[in-house]
C-alpha positions as CSV (number, residue, x, y, z in Angstrom):
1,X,443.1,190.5,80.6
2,X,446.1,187.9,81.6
3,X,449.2,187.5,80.2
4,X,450.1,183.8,79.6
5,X,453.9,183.2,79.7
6,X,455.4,182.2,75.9
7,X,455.6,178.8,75.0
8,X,458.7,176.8,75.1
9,X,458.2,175.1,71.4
10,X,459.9,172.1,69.7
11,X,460.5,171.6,65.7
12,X,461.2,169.1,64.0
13,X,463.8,169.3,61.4
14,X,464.2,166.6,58.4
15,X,467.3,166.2,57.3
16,X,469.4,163.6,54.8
17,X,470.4,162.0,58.4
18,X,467.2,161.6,59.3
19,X,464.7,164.1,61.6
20,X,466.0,165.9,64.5
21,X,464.6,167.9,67.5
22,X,465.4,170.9,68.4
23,X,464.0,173.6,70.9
24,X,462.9,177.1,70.3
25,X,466.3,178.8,70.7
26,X,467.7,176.4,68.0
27,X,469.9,174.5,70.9
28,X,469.5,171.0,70.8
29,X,468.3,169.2,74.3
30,X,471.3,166.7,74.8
31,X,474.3,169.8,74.9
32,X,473.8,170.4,78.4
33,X,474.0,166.6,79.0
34,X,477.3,165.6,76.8
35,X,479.0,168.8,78.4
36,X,477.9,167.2,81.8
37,X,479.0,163.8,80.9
38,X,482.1,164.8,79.1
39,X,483.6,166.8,82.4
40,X,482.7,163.7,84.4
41,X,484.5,161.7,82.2
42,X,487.6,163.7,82.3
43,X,487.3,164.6,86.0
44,X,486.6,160.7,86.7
45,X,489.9,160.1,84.5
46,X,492.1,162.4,86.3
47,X,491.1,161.0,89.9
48,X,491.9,157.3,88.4
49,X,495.0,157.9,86.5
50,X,497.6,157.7,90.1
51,X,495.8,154.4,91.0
52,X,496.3,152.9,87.4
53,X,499.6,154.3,87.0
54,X,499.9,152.7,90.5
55,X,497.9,149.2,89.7
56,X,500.8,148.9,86.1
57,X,503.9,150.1,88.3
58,X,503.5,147.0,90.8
59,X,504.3,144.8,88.0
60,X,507.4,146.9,86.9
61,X,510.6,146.1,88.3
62,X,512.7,148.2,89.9
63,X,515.2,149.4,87.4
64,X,512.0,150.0,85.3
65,X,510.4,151.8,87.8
66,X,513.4,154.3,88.4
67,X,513.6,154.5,84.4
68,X,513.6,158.3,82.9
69,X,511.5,159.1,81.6
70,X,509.2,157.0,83.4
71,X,506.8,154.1,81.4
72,X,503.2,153.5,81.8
73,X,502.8,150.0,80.7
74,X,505.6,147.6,81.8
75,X,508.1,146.2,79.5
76,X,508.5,143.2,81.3
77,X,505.4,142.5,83.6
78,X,506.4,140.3,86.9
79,X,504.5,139.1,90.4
80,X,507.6,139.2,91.9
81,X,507.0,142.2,93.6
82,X,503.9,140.4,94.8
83,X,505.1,137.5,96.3
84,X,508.3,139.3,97.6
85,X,506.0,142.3,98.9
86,X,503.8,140.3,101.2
87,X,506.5,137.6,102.7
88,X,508.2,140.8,103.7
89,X,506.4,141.2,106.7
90,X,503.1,140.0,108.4
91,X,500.8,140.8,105.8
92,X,498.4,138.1,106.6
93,X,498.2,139.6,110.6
94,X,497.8,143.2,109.1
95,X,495.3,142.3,107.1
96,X,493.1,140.3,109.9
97,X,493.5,142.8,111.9
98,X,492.4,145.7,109.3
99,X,489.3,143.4,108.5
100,X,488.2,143.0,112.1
101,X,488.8,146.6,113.0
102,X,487.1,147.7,109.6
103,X,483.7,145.5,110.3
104,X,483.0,145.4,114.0
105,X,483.5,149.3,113.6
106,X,481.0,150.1,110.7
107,X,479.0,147.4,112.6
108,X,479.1,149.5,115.7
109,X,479.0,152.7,113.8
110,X,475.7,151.9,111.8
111,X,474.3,150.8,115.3
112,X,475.0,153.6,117.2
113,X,474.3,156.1,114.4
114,X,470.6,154.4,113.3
115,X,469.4,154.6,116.8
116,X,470.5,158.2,117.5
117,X,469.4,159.4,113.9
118,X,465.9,157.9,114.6
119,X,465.1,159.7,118.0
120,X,466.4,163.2,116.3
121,X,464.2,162.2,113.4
122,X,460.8,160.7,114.7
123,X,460.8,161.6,118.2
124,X,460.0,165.5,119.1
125,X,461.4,166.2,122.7
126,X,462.9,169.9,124.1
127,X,466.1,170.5,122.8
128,X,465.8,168.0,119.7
129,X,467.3,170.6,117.3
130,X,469.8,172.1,119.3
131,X,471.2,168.6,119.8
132,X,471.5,167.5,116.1
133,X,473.0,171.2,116.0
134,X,475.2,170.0,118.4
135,X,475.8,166.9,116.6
136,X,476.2,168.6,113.4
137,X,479.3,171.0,114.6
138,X,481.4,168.3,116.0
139,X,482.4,167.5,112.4
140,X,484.2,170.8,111.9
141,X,486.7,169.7,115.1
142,X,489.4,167.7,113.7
143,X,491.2,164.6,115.0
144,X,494.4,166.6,116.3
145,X,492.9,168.8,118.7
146,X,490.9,166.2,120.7
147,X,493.6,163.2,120.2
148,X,495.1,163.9,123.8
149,X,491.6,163.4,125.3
150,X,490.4,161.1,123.8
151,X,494.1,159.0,124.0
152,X,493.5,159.8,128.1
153,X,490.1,158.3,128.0
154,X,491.5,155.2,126.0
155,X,494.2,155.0,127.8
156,X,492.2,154.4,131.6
157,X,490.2,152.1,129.9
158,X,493.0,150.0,129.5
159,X,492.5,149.5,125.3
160,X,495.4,151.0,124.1
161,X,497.7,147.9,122.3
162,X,494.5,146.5,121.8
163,X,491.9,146.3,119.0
164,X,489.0,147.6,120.9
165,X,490.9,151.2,121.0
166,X,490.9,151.1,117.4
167,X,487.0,150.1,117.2
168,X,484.9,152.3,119.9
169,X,486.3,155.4,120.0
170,X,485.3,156.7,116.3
171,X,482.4,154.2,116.4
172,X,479.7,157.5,116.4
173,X,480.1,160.4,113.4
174,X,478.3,163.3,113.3
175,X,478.4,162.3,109.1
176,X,476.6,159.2,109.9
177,X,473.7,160.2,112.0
178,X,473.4,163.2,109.5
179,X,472.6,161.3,106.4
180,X,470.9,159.0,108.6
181,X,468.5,161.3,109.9
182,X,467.5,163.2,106.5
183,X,466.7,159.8,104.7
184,X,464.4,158.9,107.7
185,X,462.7,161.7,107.9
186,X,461.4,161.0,104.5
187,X,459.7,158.0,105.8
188,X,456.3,158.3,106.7
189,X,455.2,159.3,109.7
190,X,452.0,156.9,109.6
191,X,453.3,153.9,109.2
192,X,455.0,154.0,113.1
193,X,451.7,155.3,114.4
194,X,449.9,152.2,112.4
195,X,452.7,150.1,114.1
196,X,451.7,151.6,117.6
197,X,448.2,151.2,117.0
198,X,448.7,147.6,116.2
199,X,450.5,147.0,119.7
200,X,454.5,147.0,118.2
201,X,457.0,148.3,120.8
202,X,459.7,150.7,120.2
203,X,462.2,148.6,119.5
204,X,460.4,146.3,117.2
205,X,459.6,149.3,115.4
206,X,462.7,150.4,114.6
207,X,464.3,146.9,113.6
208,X,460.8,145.9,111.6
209,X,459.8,149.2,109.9
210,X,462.6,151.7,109.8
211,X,466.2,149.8,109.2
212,X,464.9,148.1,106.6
213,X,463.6,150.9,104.5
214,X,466.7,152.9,105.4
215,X,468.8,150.4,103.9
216,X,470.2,152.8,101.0
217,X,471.3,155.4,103.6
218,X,472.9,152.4,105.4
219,X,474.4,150.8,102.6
220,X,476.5,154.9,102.4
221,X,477.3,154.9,105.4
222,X,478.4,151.5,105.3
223,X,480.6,151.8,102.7
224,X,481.3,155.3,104.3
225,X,482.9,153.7,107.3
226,X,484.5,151.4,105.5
227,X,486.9,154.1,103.9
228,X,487.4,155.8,106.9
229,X,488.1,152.7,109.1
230,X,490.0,150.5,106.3
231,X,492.5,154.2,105.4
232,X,492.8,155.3,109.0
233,X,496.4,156.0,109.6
234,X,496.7,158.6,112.8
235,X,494.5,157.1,115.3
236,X,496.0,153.8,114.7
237,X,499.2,155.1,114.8
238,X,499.1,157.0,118.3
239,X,496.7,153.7,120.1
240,X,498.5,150.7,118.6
241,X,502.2,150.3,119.6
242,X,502.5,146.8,119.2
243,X,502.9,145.2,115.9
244,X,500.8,142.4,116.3
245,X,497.8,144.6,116.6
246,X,498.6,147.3,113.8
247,X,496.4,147.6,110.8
248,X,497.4,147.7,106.9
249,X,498.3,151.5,106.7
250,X,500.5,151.7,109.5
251,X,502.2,148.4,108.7
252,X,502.6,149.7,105.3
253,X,504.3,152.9,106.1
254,X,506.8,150.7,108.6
255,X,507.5,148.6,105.3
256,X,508.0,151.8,103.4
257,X,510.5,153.5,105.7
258,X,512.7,150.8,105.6
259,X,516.6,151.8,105.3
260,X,516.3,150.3,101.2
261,X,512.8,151.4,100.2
262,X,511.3,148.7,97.7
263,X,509.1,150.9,96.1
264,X,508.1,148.2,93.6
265,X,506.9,146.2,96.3
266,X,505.9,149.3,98.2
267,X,502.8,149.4,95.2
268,X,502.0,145.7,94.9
269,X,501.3,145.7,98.3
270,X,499.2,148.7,98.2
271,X,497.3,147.2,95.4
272,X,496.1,144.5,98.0
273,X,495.2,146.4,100.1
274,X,493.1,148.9,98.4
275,X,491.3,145.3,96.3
276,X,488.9,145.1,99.5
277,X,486.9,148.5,99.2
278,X,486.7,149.0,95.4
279,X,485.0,145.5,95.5
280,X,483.1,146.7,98.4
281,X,482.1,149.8,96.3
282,X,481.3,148.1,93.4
283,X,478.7,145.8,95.0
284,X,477.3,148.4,97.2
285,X,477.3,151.3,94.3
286,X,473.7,151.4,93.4
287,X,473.0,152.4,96.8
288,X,474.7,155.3,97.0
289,X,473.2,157.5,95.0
290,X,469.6,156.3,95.4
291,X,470.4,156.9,99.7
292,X,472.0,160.4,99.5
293,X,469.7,161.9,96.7
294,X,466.6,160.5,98.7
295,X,467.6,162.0,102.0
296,X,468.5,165.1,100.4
297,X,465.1,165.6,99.2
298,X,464.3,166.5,102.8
């Protein structure tokens, strides 16, 4: 005798709207998903509303701004704050200075964190766990209780005041080589040992074969480092002293703690700044999703 499990069945109901499906507890199949899709919404919504409320603001001016209670759409819409905003200082230096930190470092970061994601994921030598274990528990430290250290190390290098302290030193995260390493070690196995057989070297196999079918997990950790590098505030702060080698954030907060704070100009220029990485994001958004889903199949 064997018990056979009871069927999940489907009806179909006709109505003056025309027929519907519906499943055998009467609940129709697309609840679950506009519940889903309405909390996203809202939750998506309440994450956007302080950078639109910030994106309208910059056009306000300032009497509008300090207005109670406060507007959302501006009464009398003006680029003043614009042009005002970035003649106010350097913005042009700030900004070359954010871009060239921002891309040598996700340059240097997908580099470093590629090759040492590939030897914890293809390679099997002693210790090969324990050292993405290792890897893994360095994200838990924060910046504040190694920033002496590493400021010492920096610092006998000579590359303090100088751009390259802002690009090696966080060039390697643990987050990086993680997501890294899970999407490659969906990749087959045989196609490196057909490479091998066919006489490829190490080397060509990893810039042939494997970067360029980890290019979704590159593209997030692209866009990743991006965030991180572009926002960086702290490490910035403590390396570069010298204003002609700050980046946006900490040349912003200089312009914001000035005597008369220009908060209308304050937001326009933020607006700039932040212009960069959504367009980043929205080119590079496909990828995301596709690279962190696929590695964490794994």
């Amino acid at each position: 005798m064997s018990i056979q499990a009871p069927l999940r069945v489907r009806t179909r109901a006709v109505g003056r709207s025309g027929p519907t499906w519906t499943s055998a507890t009467g609940r129709t199949p697309g609840t679950a998903a506009v519940v889903r899709t309405t909390l996203l919404t809202v939750g998506a919504l309440a994450v956007l509303a302080p950078v639109a409320w910030a994106a309208l603001s910059s056009f306000k001016t300032q009497q509008e701004l300090a207005a109670a209670p406060p507007t959302l759409w501006p009464h009398h819409p003006t680029l003043d704050n614009y042009t005002t905003g970035l003649r106010a200082f350097d913005f042009a230096q700030y900004l070359t200075n954010s871009v060239i930190v921002t891309a040598a470092a996700t340059l240097l970061t997908l580099t470093i964190n590629s090759m040492a994601a590939y030897a914890l994921a293809k390679y099997n030598f002693r210790g090969r766990n324990l050292l993405f274990l290792i890897t893994l528990s360095t994200i838990m430290i924060p910046l504040q209780v190694i920033l002496l250290p590493v400021y010492q190390v920096v610092s006998s290098f000579g590359m303090t005041n100088s751009l390259l302290g802002l690009i090696i030193p966080p060039a390697a995260t643990p987050t990086g080589v993680f997501l890294l390493r899970q999407y490659m070690l969906t990749l087959p196995d045989e196609l490196i040992e057909a490479a091998r057989i066919d006489g490829a070297g190490e080397f060509k196999i990893f810039l042939r074969i494997i970067l360029p079918l980890s290019r979704p997990a590159l593209a997030v950790v692209a866009i990743f480092s991006v965030i991180w590098r572009w926002n960086d505030f702290l490490w910035p702060l403590i390396v570069a002293q010298d204003e002609s080698e700050q980046t946006l954030p900490v040349a912003i907060a200089r312009f914001a703690s000035q005597q008369a704070i220009p908060f209308n100009q304050i937001l326009a220029v933020s607006v700039v700044s932040i212009v960069p990485v959504v367009i980043l994001y929205l080119l590079l958004q496909r990828h995301i999703i596709s690279g962190i889903s696929q590695g964490a199949t794994k």
